[in-house]
C-alpha positions in Angstrom: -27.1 68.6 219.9 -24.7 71.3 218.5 -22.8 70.9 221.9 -22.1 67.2 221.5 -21.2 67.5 217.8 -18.2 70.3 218.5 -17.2 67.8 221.8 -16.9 65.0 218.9 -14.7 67.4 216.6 -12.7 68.4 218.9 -11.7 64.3 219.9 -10.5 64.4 216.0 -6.8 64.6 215.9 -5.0 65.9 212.3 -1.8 64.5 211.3 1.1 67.0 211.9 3.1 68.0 208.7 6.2 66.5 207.6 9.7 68.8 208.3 10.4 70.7 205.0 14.2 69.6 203.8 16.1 72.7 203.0 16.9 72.8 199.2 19.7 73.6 197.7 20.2 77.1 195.6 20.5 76.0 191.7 23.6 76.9 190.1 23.0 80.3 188.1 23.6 78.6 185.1 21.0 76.6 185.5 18.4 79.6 186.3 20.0 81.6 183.5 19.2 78.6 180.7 15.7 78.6 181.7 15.4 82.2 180.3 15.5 83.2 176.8 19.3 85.0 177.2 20.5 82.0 179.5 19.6 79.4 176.5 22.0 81.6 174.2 24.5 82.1 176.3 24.8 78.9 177.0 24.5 78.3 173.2 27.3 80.5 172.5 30.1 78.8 175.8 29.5 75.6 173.8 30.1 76.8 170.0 33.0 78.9 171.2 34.5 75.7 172.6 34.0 73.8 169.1 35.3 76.5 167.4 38.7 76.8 169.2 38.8 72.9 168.9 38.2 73.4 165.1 40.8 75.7 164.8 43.1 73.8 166.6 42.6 71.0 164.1 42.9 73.3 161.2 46.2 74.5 162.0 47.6 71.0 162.9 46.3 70.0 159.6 48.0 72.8 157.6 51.4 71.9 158.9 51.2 68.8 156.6 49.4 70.1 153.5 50.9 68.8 150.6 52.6 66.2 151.8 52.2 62.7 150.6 51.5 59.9 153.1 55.0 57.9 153.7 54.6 54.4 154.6 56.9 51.3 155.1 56.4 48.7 152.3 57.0 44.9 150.9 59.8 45.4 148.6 58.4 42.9 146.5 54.6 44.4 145.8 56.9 47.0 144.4 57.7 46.7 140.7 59.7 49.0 138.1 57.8 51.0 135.8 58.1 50.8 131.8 60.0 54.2 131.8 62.8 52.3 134.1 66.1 54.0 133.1 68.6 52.0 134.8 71.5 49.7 133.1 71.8 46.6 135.0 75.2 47.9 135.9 73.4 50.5 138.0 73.1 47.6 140.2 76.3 46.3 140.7 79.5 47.8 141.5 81.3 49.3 144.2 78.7 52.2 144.0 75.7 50.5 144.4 77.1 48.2 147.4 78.3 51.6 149.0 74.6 52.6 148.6 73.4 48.8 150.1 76.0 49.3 153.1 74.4 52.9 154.1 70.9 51.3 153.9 71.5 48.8 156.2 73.4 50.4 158.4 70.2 52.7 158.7 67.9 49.9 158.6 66.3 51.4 155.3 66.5 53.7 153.3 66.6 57.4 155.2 65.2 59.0 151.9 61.8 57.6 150.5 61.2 56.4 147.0 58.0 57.0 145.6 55.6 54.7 143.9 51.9 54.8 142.5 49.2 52.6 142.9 48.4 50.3 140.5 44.8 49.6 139.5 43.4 46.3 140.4 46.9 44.8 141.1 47.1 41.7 143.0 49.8 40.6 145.5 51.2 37.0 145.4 54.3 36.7 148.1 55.6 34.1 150.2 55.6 35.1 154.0 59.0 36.9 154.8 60.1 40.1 153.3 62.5 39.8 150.3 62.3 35.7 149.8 60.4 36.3 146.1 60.6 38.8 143.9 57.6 39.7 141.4 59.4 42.4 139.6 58.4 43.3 135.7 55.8 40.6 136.7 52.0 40.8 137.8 52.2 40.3 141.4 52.7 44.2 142.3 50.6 46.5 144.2 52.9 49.4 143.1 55.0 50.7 140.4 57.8 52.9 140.9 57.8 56.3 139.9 61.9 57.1 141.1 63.8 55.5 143.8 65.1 52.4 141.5 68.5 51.7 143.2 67.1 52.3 146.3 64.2 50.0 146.2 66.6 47.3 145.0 68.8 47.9 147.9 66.1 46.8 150.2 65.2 44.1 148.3 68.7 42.2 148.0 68.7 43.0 152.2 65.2 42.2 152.7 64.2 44.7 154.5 60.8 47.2 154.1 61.5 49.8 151.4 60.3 53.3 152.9 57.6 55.2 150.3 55.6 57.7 149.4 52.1 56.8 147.6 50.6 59.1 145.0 48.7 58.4 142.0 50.3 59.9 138.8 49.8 59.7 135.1 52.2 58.3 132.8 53.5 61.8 131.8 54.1 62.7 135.7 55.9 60.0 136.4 57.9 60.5 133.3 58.6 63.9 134.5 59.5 63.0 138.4 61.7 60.1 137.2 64.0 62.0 135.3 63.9 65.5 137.2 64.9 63.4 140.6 67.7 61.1 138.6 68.9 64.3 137.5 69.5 66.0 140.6 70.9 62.9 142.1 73.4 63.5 139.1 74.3 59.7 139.3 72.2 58.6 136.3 74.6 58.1 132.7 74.6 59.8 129.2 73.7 57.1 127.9 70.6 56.1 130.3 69.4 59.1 129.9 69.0 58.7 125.8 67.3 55.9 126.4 64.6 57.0 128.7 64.0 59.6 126.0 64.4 57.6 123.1 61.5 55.0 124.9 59.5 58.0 125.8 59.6 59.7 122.4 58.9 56.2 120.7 55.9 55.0 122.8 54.1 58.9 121.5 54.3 60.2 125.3 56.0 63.4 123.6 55.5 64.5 119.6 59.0 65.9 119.3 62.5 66.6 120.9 61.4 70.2 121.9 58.3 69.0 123.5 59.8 66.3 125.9 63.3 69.0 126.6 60.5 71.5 127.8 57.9 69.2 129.8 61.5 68.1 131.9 62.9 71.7 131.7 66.3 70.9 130.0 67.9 72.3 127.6 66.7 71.2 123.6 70.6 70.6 123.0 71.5 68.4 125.7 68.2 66.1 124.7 69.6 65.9 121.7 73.0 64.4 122.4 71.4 62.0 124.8 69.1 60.5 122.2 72.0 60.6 119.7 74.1 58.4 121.8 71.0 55.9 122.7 70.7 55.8 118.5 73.9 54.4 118.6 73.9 51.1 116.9 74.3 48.5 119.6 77.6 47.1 118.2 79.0 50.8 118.7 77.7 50.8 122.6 79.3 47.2 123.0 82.3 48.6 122.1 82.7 49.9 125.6 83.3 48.1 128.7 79.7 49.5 129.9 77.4 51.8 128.2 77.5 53.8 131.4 80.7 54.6 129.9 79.5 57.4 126.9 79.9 60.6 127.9 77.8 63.6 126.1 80.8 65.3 125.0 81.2 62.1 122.7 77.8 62.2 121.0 78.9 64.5 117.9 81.9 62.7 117.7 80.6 59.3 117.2 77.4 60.5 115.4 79.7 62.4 112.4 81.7 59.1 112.3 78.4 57.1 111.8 77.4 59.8 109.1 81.1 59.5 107.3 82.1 56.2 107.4 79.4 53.9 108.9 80.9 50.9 107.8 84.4 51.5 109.2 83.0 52.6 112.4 81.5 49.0 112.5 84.3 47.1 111.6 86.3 48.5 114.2 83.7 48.6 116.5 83.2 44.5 115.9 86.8 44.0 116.5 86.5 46.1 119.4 83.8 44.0 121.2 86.1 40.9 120.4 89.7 42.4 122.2 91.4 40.8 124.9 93.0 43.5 126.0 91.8 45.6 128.9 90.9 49.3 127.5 89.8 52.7 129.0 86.5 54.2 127.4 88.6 56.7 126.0 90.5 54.6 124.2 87.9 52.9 122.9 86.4 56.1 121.6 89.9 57.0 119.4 89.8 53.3 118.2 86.5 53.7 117.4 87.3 56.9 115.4 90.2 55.7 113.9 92.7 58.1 115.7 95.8 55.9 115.8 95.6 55.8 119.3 96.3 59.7 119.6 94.9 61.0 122.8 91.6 63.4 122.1 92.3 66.4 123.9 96.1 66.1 123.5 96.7 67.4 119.7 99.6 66.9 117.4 102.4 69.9 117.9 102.6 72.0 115.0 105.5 71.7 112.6 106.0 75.0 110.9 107.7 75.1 107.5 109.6 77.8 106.1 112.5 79.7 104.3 114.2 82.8 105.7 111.5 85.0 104.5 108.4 83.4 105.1 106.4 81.0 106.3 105.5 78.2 103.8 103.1 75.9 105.3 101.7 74.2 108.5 101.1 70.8 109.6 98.8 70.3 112.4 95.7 67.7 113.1 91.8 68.7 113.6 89.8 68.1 116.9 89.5 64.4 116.0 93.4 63.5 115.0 93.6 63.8 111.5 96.6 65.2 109.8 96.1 68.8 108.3 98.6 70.7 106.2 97.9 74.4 105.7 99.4 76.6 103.3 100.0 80.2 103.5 99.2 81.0 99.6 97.9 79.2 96.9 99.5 76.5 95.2 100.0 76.3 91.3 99.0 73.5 88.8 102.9 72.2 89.0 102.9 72.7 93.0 100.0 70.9 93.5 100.8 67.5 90.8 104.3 67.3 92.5 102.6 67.7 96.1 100.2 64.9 94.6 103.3 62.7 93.5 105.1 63.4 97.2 101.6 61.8 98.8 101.7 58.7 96.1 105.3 57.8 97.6 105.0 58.8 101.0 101.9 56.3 101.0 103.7 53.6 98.7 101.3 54.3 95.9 102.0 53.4 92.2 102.9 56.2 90.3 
């Protein structure tokens, strides 16, 4: 029985194995992050990686720190801002179309203005750059912190106005405006007053000193400035263009309007009413009743005198006026018969 059961078994055939496919060594990375040291090393390649892209990013970054973004914009979502200081006569002229010509040649301006957002403004335009113009009005997206002329320029050609955007407070822009017309040296006497004069009035500064030392110029120089913006307006019409004052004039018109304030009107009436073409300096010795006698161009001295001494001196003051100056004091008789020569020479009655 046992001898036909091994027979049987041996009849029983098992299926042969499969060939083993060789496999493939795994990379020693692999291997390595299995194990405690592989996982941080691997760890560690990774961060390095981030970090030198980090610090790439950093460094490109720093190269424009502090700088404000610069962007192309719609002349016309661009408005002035109440602190404008320009005389409509900024914008005409052989200056301003010189500036115009250079912008279009460049197709905008090379130098940026800069503007400031304005909150919750609203833009209204017709489709085409330059066709309406929302200025002083409330279709603006910006207001114009300096860059006036230049914003106008593009405007009149129709053409994108290049910017930069920053928000600013009233007393910033106050600050920028005039430091940058400054330098540009291009902004009058007398527009200059009345940026102070507007500033002063609307409480942005309590006094003269204060708004000299928030724009870093000097206390004296704010003074004449808002002395010729006081001017009363018949005195500035007097002139061809206000642009026309010069700071130099400022005492000289301010001591006439303390000495004789109705004279200087009158003339400065009559003035505003010529016909005849006049230079601003002209119109400044009319104004001060000179005779027409240039200002820097005094009288020569006429000396009088015996063959001992010198008597007397007649010469004029820094405004024109006839002085006589006598070496030593006069008596009572001297001075009646000077008195009587005056009466004749004038065509007085005795």
């Amino acid at each position: 029985m046992a001898k036909k059961l091994f027979e049987k078994a041996g009849l029983i055939q098992m299926p042969s194995a499969a060939p083993k496919e060789p496999v493939a060594p795994k990379p020693a990375e692999e291997i390595r992050a299995k194990t405690a040291p592989g996982s941080m090393l691997h760890f560690m390649s990774a961060q390095s990686t981030a970090i030198k892209e980090a610090e790439s990013l950093r460094e490109e970054l720093a190269r424009y720190e502090g700088a404000l973004p610069v962007r192309q914009l719609d002349p016309r979502l661009i408005r002035p801002s109440a602190w404008a200081n320009r005389h409509a006569a900024s914008f005409e002229g052989p200056d301003f179309a010189a500036l115009k010509d250079e912008i279009a040649a460049a197709n905008g301006n090379v130098q940026p203005i800069k503007v400031r957002p304005i909150q919750g403004g609203t833009a209204a335009v017709t489709e085409g750059v330059g066709q309406s113009n929302p200025l002083a009005t409330g279709g603006a997206l910006y207001e114009i912190v300096f860059g006036h002329r230049r914003h106008r320029a593009c405007l009149e050609l129709g053409i994108p106005v290049l910017a930069m955007v920053a928000p600013v407070n009233e007393q910033e822009l106050f600050v920028a405006m005039e430091r940058e017309n400054r330098a540009r040296k291009d902004l009058s006497a007398w527009e200059q007053g009345m940026m102070y004069a507007r500033a002063l009035d609307a409480g942005l500064y309590a006094s003269n000193r204060q708004l000299a030392a928030a724009i870093g110029r000097d206390l004296g120089d704010v003074g004449k400035a808002l002395s010729l913006a006081r001017l009363p307006k018949a005195v500035v019409d007097a002139f061809s263009s206000p642009l026309d004052l010069q700071f130099r004039w400022a005492k000289l018109l301010n001591d006439a309007q303390q000495k004789d304030p109705d004279g200087l009107m009158a003339r400065a009436k009559a003035l505003a009413a010529r016909t005849e073409a006049l230079t601003a300096k002209q119109v400044l010795e009319r104004l001060l009743d000179m005779d027409d006698r240039p200002l820097t161009a005094p009288v020569p001295e006429q000396v009088i005198q015996n063959d001992r001494e010198r008597l007397a001196v007649i010469g004029s003051d820094d405004q024109g006026r006839t002085v006589v100056r006598f070496q030593r004091a006069l008596s009572d008789s001297q001075r009646d018969a000077l008195a009587a020569a005056l009466r004749e020479f004038f065509a007085l009655p005795k």
